[in-house]
N, C-alpha and C positions, 0 to 999 in steps of 0.2 A: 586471529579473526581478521578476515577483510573488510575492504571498506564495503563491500557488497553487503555484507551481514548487518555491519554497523548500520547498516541505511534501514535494511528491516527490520532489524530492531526498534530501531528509532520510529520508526510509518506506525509498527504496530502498537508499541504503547502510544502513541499519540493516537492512534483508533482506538483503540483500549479506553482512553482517556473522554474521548467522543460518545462512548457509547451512553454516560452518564452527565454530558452536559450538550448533548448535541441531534441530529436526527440518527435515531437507533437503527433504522432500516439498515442507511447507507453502513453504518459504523460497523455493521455485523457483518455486512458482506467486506468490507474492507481488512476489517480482524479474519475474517476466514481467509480472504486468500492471502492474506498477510502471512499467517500462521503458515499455511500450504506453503507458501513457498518458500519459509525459512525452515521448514520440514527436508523440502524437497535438497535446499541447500547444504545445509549439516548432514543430508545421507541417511537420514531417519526415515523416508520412506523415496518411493521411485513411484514416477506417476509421468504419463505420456498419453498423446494424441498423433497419430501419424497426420504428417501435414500439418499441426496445428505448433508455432513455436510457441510455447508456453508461457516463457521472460516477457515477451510481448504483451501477450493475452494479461497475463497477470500485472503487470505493469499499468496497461492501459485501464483494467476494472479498478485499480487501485487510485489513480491520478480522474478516471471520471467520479468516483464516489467520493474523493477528498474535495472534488469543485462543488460537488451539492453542497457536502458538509458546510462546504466556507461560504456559501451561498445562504442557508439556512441557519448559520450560528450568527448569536445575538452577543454576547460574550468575548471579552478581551481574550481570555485565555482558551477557548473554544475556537475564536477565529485562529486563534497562534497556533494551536494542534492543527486545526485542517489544513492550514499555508505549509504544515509541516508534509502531511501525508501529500496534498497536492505535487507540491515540489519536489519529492522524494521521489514519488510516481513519474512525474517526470523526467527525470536523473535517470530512471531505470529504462524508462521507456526511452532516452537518446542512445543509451547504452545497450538496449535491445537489437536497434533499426542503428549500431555500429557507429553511429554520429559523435560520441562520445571516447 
């Protein structure tokens, strides 16, 4: 397993974990693309955009719905999940845009 996995792993059950102590909107879109792109990762499915880098795209939805999340949790353990997804998101997103 890579550290890349390790990271989605990690984003998504801490969305996972959002979905029931946190705001549900952001957390399901964040569990989706989370999901998607550790699908996309392990080879379980193939999915593209011409023109569109996808690690990016996904990265960035995942790092803006972790900032709501930590915006809108009340919760010691709520805020600790979102500081999770946020900062994972952006781990991927420096690693997208090569700065990493």
């Amino acid at each position: 397993m890579s550290i890349d996995t390790a990271m989605l792993l990690t984003a998504l059950g801490a969305a996972v974990y959002m979905l029931s102590h946190g705001v549900r909107m952001y957390a399901v879109i964040a569990v989706c693309v989370a999901g998607l792109q550790l699908a996309m990762r392990m080879g379980w499915m193939t999915f593209g955009i011409r023109g569109v880098p996808l690690n990016l795209l996904f990265a960035a939805v995942i790092s803006a719905c972790g900032a709501v999340m930590f915006g809108k949790s009340s919760s010691k353990f709520a805020v600790a999940a979102s500081t999770v997804v946020v900062l994972l998101g952006a781990l991927q997103l420096l690693r997208a845009l090569g700065l990493s």
